[in-house]
N, CA and C of each residue as an Amber inpcrd file, in Angstrom:
protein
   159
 123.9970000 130.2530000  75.8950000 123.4260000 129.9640000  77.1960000
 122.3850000 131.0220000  77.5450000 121.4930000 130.6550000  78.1450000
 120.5080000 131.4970000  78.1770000 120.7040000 132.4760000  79.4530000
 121.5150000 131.9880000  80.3160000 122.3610000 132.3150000  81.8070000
 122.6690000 133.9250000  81.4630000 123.8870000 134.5560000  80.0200000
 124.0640000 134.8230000  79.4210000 123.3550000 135.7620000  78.8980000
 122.1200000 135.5640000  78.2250000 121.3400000 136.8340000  77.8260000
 120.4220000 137.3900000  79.1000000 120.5340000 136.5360000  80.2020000
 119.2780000 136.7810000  81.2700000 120.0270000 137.3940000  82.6800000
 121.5700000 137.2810000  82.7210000 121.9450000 137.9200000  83.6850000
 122.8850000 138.8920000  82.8850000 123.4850000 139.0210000  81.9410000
 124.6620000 140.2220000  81.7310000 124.2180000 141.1050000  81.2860000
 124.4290000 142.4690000  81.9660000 124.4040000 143.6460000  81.6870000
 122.9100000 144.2530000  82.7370000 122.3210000 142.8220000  83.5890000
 121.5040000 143.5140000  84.2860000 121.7400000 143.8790000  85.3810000
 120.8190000 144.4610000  86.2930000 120.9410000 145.5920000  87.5050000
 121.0120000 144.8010000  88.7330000 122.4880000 144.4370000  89.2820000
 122.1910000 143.7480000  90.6810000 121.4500000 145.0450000  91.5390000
 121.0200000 144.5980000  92.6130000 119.9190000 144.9700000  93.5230000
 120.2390000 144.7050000  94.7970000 120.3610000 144.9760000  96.2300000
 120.6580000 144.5000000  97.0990000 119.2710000 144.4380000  97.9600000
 119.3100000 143.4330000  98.7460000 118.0580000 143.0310000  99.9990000
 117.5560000 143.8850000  99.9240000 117.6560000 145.4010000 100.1330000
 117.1270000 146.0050000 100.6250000 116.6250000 147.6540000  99.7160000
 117.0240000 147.0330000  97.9580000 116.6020000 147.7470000  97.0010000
 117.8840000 148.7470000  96.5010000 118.7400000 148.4750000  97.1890000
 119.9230000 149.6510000  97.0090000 120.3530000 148.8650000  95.2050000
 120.8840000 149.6330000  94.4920000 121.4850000 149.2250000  93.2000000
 122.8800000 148.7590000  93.3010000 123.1230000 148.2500000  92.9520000
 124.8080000 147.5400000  93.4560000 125.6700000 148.0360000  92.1120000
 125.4350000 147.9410000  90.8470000 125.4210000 147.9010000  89.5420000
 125.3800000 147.4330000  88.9000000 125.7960000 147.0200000  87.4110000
 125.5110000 146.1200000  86.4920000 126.7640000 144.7290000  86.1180000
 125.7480000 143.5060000  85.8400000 126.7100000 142.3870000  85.4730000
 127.6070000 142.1640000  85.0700000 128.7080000 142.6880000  84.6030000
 129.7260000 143.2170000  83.6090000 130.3260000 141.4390000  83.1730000
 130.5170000 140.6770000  84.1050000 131.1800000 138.8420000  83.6670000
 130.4190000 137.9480000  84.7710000 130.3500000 136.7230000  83.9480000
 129.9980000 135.9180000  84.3170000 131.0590000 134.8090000  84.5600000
 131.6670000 133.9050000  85.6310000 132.5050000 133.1050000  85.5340000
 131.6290000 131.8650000  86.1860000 132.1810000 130.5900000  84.8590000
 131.8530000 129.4010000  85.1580000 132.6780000 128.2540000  84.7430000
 132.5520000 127.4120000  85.5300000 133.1780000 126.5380000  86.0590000
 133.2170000 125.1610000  84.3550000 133.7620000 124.8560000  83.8150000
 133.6830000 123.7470000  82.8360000 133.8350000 122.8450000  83.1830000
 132.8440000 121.3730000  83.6840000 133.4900000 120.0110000  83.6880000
 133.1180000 119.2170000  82.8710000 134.3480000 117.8530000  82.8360000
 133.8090000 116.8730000  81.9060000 132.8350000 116.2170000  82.0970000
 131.7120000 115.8430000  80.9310000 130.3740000 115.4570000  81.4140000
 129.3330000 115.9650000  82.3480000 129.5670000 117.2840000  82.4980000
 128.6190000 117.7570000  83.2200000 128.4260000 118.8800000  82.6690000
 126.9100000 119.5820000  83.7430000 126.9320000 120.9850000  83.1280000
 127.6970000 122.2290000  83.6270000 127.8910000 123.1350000  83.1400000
 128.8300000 123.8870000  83.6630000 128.0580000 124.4400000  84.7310000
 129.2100000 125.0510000  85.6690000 128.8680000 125.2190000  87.3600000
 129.0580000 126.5440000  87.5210000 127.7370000 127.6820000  87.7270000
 128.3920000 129.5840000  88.0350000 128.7460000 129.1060000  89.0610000
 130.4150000 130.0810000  89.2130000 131.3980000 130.1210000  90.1560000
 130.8140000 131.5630000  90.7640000 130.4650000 132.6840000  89.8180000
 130.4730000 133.8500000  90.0170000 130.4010000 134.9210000  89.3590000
 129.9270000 136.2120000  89.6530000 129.1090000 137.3260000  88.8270000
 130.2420000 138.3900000  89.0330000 130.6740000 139.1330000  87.8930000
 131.4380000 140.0980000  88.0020000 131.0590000 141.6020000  87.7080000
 131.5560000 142.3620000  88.5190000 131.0790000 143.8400000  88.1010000
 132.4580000 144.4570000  88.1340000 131.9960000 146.2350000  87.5890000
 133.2370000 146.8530000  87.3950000 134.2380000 146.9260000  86.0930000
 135.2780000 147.8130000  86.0720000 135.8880000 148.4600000  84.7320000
 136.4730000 147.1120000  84.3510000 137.1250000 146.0390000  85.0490000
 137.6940000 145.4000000  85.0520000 137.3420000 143.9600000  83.8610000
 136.2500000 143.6850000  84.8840000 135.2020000 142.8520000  83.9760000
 134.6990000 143.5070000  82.9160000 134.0900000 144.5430000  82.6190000
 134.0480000 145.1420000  81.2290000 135.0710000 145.4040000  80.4380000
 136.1450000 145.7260000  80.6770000 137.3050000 145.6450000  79.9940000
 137.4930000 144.2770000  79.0020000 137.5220000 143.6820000  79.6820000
 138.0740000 142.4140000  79.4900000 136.6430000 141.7380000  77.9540000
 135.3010000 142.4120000  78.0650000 134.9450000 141.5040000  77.3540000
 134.6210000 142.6770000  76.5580000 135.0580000 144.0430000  76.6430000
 135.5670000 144.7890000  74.8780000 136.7190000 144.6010000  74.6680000
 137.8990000 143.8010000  74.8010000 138.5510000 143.3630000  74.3920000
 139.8580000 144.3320000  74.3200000
């Protein structure tokens, strides 16, 4: 997915330029016959954890 190389690991930003930090997960939604749906952007040890395994 191109979602994938174009949002993870980059620099959220807030309104007003402040750095929030980086993308760490992406969660999306799977349905049948359709395309999948972002539920939501994850940051933190948590979400990085999880995708070094």
């Amino acid at each position: 997915m191109d979602l994938v190389r174009d949002v993870l690991d980059k620099q959220l930003v807030d309104r007003h330029g402040a750095k929030m930090g980086r993308v760490d997960g992406i969660v999306a939604e799977l349905r049948p016959g359709r395309p999948p749906e972002l539920i939501a952007v994850e940051t933190g040890s948590v979400a990085m954890a999880r995708r070094i395994g």
